[in-house]
C-alpha positions, 0 to 999 in steps of 0.5 A: 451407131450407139443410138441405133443400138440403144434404140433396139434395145429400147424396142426390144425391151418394150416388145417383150413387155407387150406382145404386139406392135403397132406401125403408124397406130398406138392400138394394135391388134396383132402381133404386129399391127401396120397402118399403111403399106408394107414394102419386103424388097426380097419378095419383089419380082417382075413376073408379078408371082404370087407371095406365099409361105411355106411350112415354116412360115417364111414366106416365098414366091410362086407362079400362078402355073405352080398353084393352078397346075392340074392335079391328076387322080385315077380311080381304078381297080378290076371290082364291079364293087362301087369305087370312090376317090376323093378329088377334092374336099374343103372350104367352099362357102361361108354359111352365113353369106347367102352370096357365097358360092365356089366352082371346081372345074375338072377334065375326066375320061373313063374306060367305058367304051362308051366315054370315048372323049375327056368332059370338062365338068363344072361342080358349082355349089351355091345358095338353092332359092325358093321358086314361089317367092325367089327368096333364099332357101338357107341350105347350099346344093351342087350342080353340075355344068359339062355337055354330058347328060340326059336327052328326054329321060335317057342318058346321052354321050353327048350334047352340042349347043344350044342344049346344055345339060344340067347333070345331077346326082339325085340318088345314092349309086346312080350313074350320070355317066353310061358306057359299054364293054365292061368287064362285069356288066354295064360301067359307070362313073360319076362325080358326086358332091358332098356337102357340109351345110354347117361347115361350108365345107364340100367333098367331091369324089370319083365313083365308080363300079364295072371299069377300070378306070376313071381318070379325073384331072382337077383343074381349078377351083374359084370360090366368091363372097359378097364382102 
């Protein structure tokens, strides 16, 4: 029992003289540096959840359900003035990995007469590639992948396999998603893509104008890196 004391002490001496501890290497490069594998007997589970820590740092245990769950956000108001509510905005990709790319999947539903069933929407922004030479162009755009979109230059409700359409945001205030029976006039909603090209960040928001609502669940959101 001495020597266990005095060798805590001894380690507790020397680690307030050198702010970080090595395990299994002499060089460490972090407050606390292992060389191998690390067992926390506290954290063992058999449902294989996901270890994470809280706002102080401890660290705990949660269900992919708690960290997947859909997020539901409602953009509403009785104003043909145009509307936007942030659905998501963060890390997306890393500027300087031409393979870096990230998805975010939403379930969305307006009050357009028009919008009569829940989209499953995709926004999956990645590298543009230069179509003369199939080089990468250095910047980062979205596109948007769901079975809403656009029938020979004209806005559809929906479209059916094998015809899958591509819908964009090329300009400020345009809408992707049309309906009827508003209250002012023709209502529209879309999901438009903000992208930082230094950051890697991306914000992704709800806009509307001429409804009542536009209820957008987020559902997920993937991000992949070449290394």
């Amino acid at each position: 029992m001495k020597t266990r004391i005095i060798f805590f002490v001894a380690v507790v001496f020397f680690s307030s003289l050198k702010s970080q501890v090595g395990i299994n290497t002499t060089t460490p490069t972090h407050t606390l540096d292992v060389d191998g594998l690390v067992r926390v007997r506290g954290l063992s589970n058999a449902e294989n959840k996901i270890v994470a820590a809280n706002a102080q740092g401890v660290l705990t245990l949660l269900s992919p359900e708690e960290i997947f769950s859909p997020k539901a956000l409602l953009n509403t108001s009785t104003s043909p003035a145009e509307q936007r509510l942030t659905i998501y905005e963060g890390q997306c990709f890393q500027p300087t990995d031409n393979a870096s790319s990230c998805t975010v999947r939403v379930n969305h539903y307006s009050s357009c007469a028009g919008f009569t069933r829940a989209v499953d929407t995709q926004i999956v922004v990645g590298q543009t590639i230069n179509t003369g030479n199939g080089q990468f162009l250095g910047t980062w755009a979205s596109r948007f992948i769901d079975h809403k979109g656009y029938v020979g230059g004209a806005t559809a409700a929906e479209q059916i396999a094998p015809d899958y359409p591509r819908v964009s945001y090329p300009t400020a205030n345009s809408a992707n998603y049309l309906g009827s029976g508003s209250f002012s006039g023709q209502c529209n909603a879309d999901i438009v893509t903000t992208i930082n090209q230094t950051t890697g960040e991306v914000k992704i928001e709800s806009v509307k104008r001429s409804m009542f609502a536009h209820l957008v669940y987020l559902l997920s959101i993937s991000r992949s890196r070449s290394n």
